[in-house]
N, C-alpha and C positions, 0 to 999 in steps of 0.2 A: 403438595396439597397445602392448601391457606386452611390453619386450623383458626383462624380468625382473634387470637388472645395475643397479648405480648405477655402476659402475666407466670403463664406455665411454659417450661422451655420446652421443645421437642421432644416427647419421648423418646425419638428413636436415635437420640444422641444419650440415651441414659441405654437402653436395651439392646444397641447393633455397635459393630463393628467391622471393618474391613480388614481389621489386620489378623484377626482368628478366626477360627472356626470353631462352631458350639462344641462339635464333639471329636477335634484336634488331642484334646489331652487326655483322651482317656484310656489308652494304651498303656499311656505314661503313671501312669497312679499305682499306689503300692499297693499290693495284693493286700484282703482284708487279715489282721494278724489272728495269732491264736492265744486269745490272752492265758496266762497263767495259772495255774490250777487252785495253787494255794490263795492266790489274792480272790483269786473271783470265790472262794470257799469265806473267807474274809470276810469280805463284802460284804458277802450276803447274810451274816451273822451280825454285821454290823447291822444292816437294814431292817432286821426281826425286832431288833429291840425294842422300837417304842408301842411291837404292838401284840406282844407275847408275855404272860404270867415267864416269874423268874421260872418254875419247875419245868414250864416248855421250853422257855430259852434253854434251860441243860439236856432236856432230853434229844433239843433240837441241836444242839454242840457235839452230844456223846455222836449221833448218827453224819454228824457231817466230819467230825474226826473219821468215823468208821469209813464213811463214802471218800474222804480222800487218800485214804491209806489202801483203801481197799478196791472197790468196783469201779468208785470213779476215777483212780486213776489209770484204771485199763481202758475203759472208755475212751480219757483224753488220749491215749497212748492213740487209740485207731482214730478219734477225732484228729492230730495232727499228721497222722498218714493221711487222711482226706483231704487235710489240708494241703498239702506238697502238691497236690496233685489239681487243685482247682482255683484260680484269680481271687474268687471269693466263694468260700464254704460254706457260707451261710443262704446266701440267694435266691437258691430254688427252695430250700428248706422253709426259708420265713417264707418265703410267696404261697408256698404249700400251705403250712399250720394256721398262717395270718387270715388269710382271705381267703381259698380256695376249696379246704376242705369241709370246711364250717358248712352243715346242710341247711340251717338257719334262714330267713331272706337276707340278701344283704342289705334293701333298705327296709326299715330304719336303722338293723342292729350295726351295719359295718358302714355304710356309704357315708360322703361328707357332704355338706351344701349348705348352703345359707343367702344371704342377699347380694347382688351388685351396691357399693357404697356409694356408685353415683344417684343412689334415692335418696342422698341426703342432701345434695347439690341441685344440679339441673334437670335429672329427672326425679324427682317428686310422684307421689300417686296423681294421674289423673285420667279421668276415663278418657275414653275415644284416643290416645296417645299409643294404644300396644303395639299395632304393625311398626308405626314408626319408628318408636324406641328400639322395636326388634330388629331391623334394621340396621339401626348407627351402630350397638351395639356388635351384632354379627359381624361388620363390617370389620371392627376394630380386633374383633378375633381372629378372622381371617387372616389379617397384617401378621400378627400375632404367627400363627399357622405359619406365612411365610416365611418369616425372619428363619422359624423354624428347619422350613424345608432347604432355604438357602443355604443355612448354617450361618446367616449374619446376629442370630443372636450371642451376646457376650456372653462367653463361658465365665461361672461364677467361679468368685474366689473367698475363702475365710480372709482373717483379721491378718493374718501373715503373711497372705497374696498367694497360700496355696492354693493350687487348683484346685475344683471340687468334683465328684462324678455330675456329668451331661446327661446321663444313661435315662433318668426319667424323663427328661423330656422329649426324649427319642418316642413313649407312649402315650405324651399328654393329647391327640389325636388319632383319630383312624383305627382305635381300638375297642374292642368287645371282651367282654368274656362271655364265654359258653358254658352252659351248665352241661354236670354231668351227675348220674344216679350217685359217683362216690365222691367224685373229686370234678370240681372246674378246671376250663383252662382258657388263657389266653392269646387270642388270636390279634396277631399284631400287622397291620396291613401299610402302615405309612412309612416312605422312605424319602428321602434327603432328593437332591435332586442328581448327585454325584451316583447315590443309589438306583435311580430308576425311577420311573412314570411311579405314578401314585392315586389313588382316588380322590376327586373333587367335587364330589357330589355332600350335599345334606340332606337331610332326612328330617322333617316336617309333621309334629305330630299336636291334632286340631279336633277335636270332637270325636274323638273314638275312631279318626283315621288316619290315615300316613301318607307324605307326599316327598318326593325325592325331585334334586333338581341338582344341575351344575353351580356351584359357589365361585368354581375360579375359570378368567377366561383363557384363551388359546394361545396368551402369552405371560400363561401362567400370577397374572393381575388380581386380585380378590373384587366380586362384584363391588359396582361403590352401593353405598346406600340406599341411592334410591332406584336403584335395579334391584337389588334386593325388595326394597319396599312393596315394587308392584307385584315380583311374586309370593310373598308372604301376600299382600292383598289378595293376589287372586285367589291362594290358599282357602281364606278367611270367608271371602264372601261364596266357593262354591260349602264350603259346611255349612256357613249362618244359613244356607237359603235348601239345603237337603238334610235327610234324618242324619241323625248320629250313627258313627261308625261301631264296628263290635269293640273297639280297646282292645287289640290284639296284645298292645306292649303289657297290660297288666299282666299276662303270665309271666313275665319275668318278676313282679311282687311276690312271687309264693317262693314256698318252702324250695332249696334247690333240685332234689329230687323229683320233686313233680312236677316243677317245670322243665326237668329233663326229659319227663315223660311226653309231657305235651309237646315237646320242640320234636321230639322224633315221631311223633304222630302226625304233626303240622307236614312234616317234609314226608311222608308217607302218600299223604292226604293228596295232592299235586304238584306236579315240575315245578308250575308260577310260586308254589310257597316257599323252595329252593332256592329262587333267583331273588324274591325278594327278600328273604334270613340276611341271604349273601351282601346286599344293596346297604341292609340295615346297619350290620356286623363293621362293614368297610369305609361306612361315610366317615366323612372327616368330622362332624360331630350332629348333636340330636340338637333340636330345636322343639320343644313346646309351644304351642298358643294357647293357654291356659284360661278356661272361663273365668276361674278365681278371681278375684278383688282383696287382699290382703288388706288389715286394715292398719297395722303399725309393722316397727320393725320385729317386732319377736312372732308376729303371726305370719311374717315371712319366713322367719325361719321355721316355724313348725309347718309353713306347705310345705316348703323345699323339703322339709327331710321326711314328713309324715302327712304329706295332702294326695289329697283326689289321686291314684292312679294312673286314671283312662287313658292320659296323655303320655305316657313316662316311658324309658326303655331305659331301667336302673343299670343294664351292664355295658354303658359305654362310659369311655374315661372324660367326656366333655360333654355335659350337658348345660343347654340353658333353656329358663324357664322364662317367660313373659305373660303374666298376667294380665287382667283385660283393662287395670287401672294405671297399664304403665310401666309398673314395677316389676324388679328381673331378680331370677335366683338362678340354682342350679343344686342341680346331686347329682356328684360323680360318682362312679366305679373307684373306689380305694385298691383295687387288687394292682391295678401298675404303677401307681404314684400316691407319692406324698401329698399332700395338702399344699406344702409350701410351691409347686408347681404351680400350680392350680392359683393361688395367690401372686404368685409372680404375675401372669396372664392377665388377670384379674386386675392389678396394679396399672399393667399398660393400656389397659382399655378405662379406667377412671380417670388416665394422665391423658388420655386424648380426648374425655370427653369435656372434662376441665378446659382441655385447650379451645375446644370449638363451642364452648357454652352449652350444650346438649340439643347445637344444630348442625348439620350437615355444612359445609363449607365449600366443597368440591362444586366437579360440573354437575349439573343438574339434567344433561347431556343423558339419554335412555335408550344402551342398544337394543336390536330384538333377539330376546333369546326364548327356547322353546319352553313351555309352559311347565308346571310343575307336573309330575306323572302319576298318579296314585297306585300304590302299591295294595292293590283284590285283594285277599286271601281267599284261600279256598278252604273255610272250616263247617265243622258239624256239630252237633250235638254235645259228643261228648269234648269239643273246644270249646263250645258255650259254656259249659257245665264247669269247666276249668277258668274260662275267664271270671265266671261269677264268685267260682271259691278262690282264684286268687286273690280278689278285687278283698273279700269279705275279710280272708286273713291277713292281707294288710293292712285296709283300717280298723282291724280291730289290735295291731300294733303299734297301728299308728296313732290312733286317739291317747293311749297310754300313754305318748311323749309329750313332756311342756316344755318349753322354750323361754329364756328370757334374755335379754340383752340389755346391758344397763351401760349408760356414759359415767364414768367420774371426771367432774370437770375441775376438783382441787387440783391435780398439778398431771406432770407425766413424763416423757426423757428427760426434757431439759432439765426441771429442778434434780428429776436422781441422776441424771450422768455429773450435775454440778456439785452434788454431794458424792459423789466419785463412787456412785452405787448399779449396779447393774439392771436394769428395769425388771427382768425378767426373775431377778432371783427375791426383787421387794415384791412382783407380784403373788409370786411362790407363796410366800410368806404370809403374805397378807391375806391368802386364799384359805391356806391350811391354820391358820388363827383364825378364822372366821367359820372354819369347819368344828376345830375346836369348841369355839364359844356356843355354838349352836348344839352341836353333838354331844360334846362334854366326854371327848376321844379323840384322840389323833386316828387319820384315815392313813392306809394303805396307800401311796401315791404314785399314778404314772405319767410322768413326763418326756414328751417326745424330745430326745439329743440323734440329732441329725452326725452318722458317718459317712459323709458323703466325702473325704477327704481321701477314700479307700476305693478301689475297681468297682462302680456298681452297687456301692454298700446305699443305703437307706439308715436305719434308725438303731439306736438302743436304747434304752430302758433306763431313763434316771428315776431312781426311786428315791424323792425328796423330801417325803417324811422322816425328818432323823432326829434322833435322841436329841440333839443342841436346837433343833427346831422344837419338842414337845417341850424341853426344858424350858425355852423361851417363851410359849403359849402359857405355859403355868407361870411364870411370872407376870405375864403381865396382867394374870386376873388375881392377881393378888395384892387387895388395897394396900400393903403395906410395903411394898417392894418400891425403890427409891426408881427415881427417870434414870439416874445413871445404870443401875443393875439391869433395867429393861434395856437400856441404849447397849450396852457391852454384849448381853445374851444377845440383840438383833445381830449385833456386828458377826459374833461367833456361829450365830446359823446361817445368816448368808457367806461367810466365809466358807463353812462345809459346801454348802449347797455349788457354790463358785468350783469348789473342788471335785464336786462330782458331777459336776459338768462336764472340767474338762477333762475328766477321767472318761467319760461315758462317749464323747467325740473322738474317743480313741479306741473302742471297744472295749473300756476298760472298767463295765458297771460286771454286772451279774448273771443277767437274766438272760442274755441270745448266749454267752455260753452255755449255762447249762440245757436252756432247748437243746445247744446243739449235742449234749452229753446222754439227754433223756432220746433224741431223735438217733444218736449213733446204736447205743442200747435195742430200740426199738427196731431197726434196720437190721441188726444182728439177732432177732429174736429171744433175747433175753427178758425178762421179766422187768418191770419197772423199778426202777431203785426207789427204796423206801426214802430218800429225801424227799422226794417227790410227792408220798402221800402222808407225811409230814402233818402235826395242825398246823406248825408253823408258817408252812411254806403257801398252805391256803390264808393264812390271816395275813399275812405280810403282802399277798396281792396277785403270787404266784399263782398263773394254769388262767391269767386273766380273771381274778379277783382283784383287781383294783379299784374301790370306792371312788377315789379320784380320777378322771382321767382326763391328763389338761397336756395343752399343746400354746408354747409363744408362737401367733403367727408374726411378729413382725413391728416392724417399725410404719409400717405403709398405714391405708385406709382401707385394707381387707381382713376381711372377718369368714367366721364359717363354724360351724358345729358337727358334732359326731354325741351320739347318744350313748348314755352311761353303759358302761361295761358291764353291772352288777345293774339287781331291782332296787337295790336301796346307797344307789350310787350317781356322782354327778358328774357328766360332761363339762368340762371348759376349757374354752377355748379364747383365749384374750390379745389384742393388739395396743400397743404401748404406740401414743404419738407424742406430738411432742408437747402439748396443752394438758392430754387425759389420758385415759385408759378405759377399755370397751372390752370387759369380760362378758362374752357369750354362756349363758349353764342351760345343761337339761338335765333334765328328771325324770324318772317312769312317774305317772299318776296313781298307779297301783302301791305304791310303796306306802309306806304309815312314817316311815322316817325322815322322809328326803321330801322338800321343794324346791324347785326351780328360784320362784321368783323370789321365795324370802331369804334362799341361799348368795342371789344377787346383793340383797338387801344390805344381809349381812357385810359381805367385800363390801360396798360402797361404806358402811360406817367403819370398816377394820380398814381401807386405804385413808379415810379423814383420821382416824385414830394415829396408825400411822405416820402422818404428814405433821401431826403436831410433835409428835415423837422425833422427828426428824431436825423440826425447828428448833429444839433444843438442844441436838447437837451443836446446831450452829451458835446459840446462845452463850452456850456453856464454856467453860474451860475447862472443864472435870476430865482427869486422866480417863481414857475406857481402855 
């Protein structure tokens, strides 16, 4: 295909390859370890301190002596028998506690979404543009999809050229979850092509109704564009021109349980509401045609993660949304993937729209294929009754979230990799000083450290609030503290912070051990270990008390949000280029303590504060 640019090189000389296969190495990966009793006790004594009175720190010391001497180390004893025994130990565990069991909605409180970055380039807001945008867009995901099924996408590697686990994106398509009265589960439908046939249908959701069609042709090709186009059109104009559908997808907005009630009354109801669950569940991903007009980027991100409903099916792992001005989001299902998945995808459909200008380039060439199909329900009353109170208890969750996204255009990798500083550990920094100066307290902090170096592993827990971090926040609001003492305390906290990083990429933080010590415990019927109901272990961020909850996506041009964990606590989620930096925050609106946008505010003056801080190292000759 002529993407029409000389300017952006191929993507699919950055994303594919011939000589591998995506998910070739993952046989070969070390089983996830079991880290050690005593450090991870350590640890985590470390981590309390900048946010516990001395007298809790000892009462919180005397019980974790006790818990290692005592309970917890008979725990680890059956936790590494579990371990012998299983690739990775933790898996089903985190997918369980993480996402699964939580009867909560998952959007807004668990799901991720935010904008496509190409609204800042070639597509722009502009009306009468949505089919088409939805379209080229689709198109590139599709690509995406295939690399997928081929297995020609490049298996990733860390800084060392280890390999990393493949295993999510084995789920980033053709996946649902299913609710259930106690616990969800994931139903995973897409397989490779070594695997087997696989579903290629989409699922088209437009004014309160739903349409299903083939996305890939009979030699397994992804529609081009403007095949797509005309069925998205046709989509378009038989809604604009008939009443609106019931919004069948809003019953997945509500509480889990009760949309477990309603999905087994739905298949009760008729066979047709059977086949098309099945249709929904299986597609390779959801597509919205969204009446919305967003009006900038952060009220993009508050549809995506807290708008209108009607349109939506919150439990698939690949959504996108296309507003009527154009402009494209998305909110995924969190329960089978990471974000950074999701961003990867994401990346390869800005690099190709970049290449083709935000036009089509291909043939313009339109086979016939069959029409889109609309998926009836067959519901009653009491599904009415359930789409109205889903719809209500979601926006009244959703109104509560704000959204803000700010650019800082003083500098971004290039000046900190050239001060030989980390991007992600100046952001840290400059996040939790700005929490400070606002709060007048260090936050609880949780930072996503990717173990994907490990069988199937996902994530642990860097907790980056630390004693050499608040030490350095209190100097620097102290007029009287010299540039060098502020320059040497930065160096010294992101030194930590660097450290427990790569501690945490190893499974070597705190926090998925002791889940998995509290979840061994609970499996064997024992009563909960008193660390557990600790103050400490609630102030410090533990049980999902984390004030902060921040995620580096990246070096790329994709962004996204997730909603604070706590009421008076902030999402962020930020990407480092090579000019700026683009930290994403939310907030609940209910809160008295927390905003959004002036929490933005804040970072954009603590990264300029920062940045002069910086230039004096360069300045200076002073020993640090």
């Amino acid at each position: 295909m002529n993407f029409g640019s000389d300017n952006i090189p191929d993507p699919n000389l950055f994303f594919t390859t011939d000589e591998e296969k995506t998910f070739q190495y993952e046989e070969s990966l070390p089983s996830l370890p079991m880290p050690d009793l005593h450090k991870t006790l350590d640890r985590y004594l470390d981590s309390i301190r900048p946010h516990v009175t001395a007298d809790e720190y000892r009462q919180t010391a005397f019980l974790v002596q006790q818990f290692g001497s005592g309970i917890g180390k008979e725990l680890d004893k059956k936790l590494k028998e579990r371990a012998q025994n299983m690739r990775n130990w933790l898996e089903a565990w985190w997918e369980n506690s993480a996402y699964l069991e939580g009867r909560y909605p998952a959007a807004p409180f668990v799901n991720f979404g935010g904008p496509g970055p190409y609204m800042s380039h070639y597509l722009p807001a502009k009306e009468g543009t949505q089919v088409e945008r939805a379209s080229l867009v689709t198109h590139f995901a599709l690509q995406y999809w295939k690399m997928i099924r081929q297995e020609r996408l490049k298996p990733d590697k860390d800084r060392q050229g280890a390999h990393l686990s493949m295993s999510q994106f084995h789920r980033a398509f053709n996946t649902c979850k299913i609710p259930g009265i106690k616990k969800d589960k994931l139903l995973y439908y897409f397989k490779t092509v070594s695997e087997g046939d696989t579903p290629i249908h989409v699922v088209v959701f437009c004014r309160g109704r739903i349409f299903t069609f083939d996305c890939i042709d009979e030699d397994g090709e992804p529609l081009t564009a403007p095949e797509l186009k005309i069925q998205f059109q046709k989509i378009r104009d038989l809604c604009d021109g008939q009443p609106e559908g019931p919004g069948i997808g809003q019953l997945t907005a509500d509480e889990r349980p009760t949309w477990a009630q309603m999905r087994s009354r739905l298949l009760a109801l008729h066979p047709d509401n059977h086949k098309h669950l099945e249709l929904i569940q299986s597609s390779l991903m959801a597509i919205a045609l969204d009446d919305n007009s967003p009006t900038d980027e952060s009220n993009v991100f508050e549809m995506s993660l807290a708008g209108d409903p009607r349109d939506r099916w919150f439990d698939k792992s690949s959504v996108f949304i296309f507003y009527k001005n154009g402009l494209a989001g998305s909110n995924c299902d969190h329960a089978p993937m990471d974000a950074m998945i999701v961003v990867s995808s994401t990346f390869y459909i800005d690099l190709n729209i970049l290449r083709c200008k935000g036009k089509w380039q291909g043939s313009m060439q339109v086979r016939d294929f069959a029409k889109p199909a609309e998926l009836v329900f067959h519901i009653d009353d009491v599904i009415r009754e359930g789409i109205t109170k889903a719809r209500q208890t979601f926006l009244a969750y959703g109104s509560n979230l704000s959204c803000c996204a700010k650019h800082f255009q003083g500098y971004g990798k290039k000046y900190l990799r050239s001060k030989k500083l980390h991007p992600d550990t100046h952001v840290q920094l400059a996040m939790q000083y700005a929490y400070y100066k606002m709060h007048k307290k260090p936050a609880p902090t949780y930072e996503t450290a990717t173990t994907r170096r490990f069988y199937r592993a996902r994530t642990e827990t860097l907790r980056s609030c630390t004693v050499e971090l608040v030490d350095w926040c209190k100097v620097m609001l102290d007029p009287m503290a010299s540039k060098e003492k502020k320059l040497r305390l930065y160096l010294r906290a992101a030194d930590k912070h660097n450290q427990l990083m790569l501690e945490a990429t190893k499974l070597q933080g705190c926090d998925r051990h002791l889940l998995g010590l509290m979840l061994i415990a609970k499996e064997e019927g024992l009563p909960t270990p008193l660390l557990y109901e600790d103050i400490s272990y609630k102030k410090s961020g533990g049980g999902g008390n984390f004030v902060l909850s921040t995620s580096f996506v990246g070096y790329t041009t994709c962004y996204g949000a997730v909603a604070p964990m706590v009421q008076d606590g902030y999402g962020t989620f930020y990407r480092v280029e090579q000019e700026k930096i683009v930290p994403v925050i939310t907030s609940w609106s209910v809160s008295q303590e927390t905003n959004a946008e002036k929490f933005a505010d804040a970072m954009m003056d603590t990264l300029s504060e920062l940045g002069k801080l910086l230039e004096y190292m360069t300045s200076t000759s002073a020993k640090l």
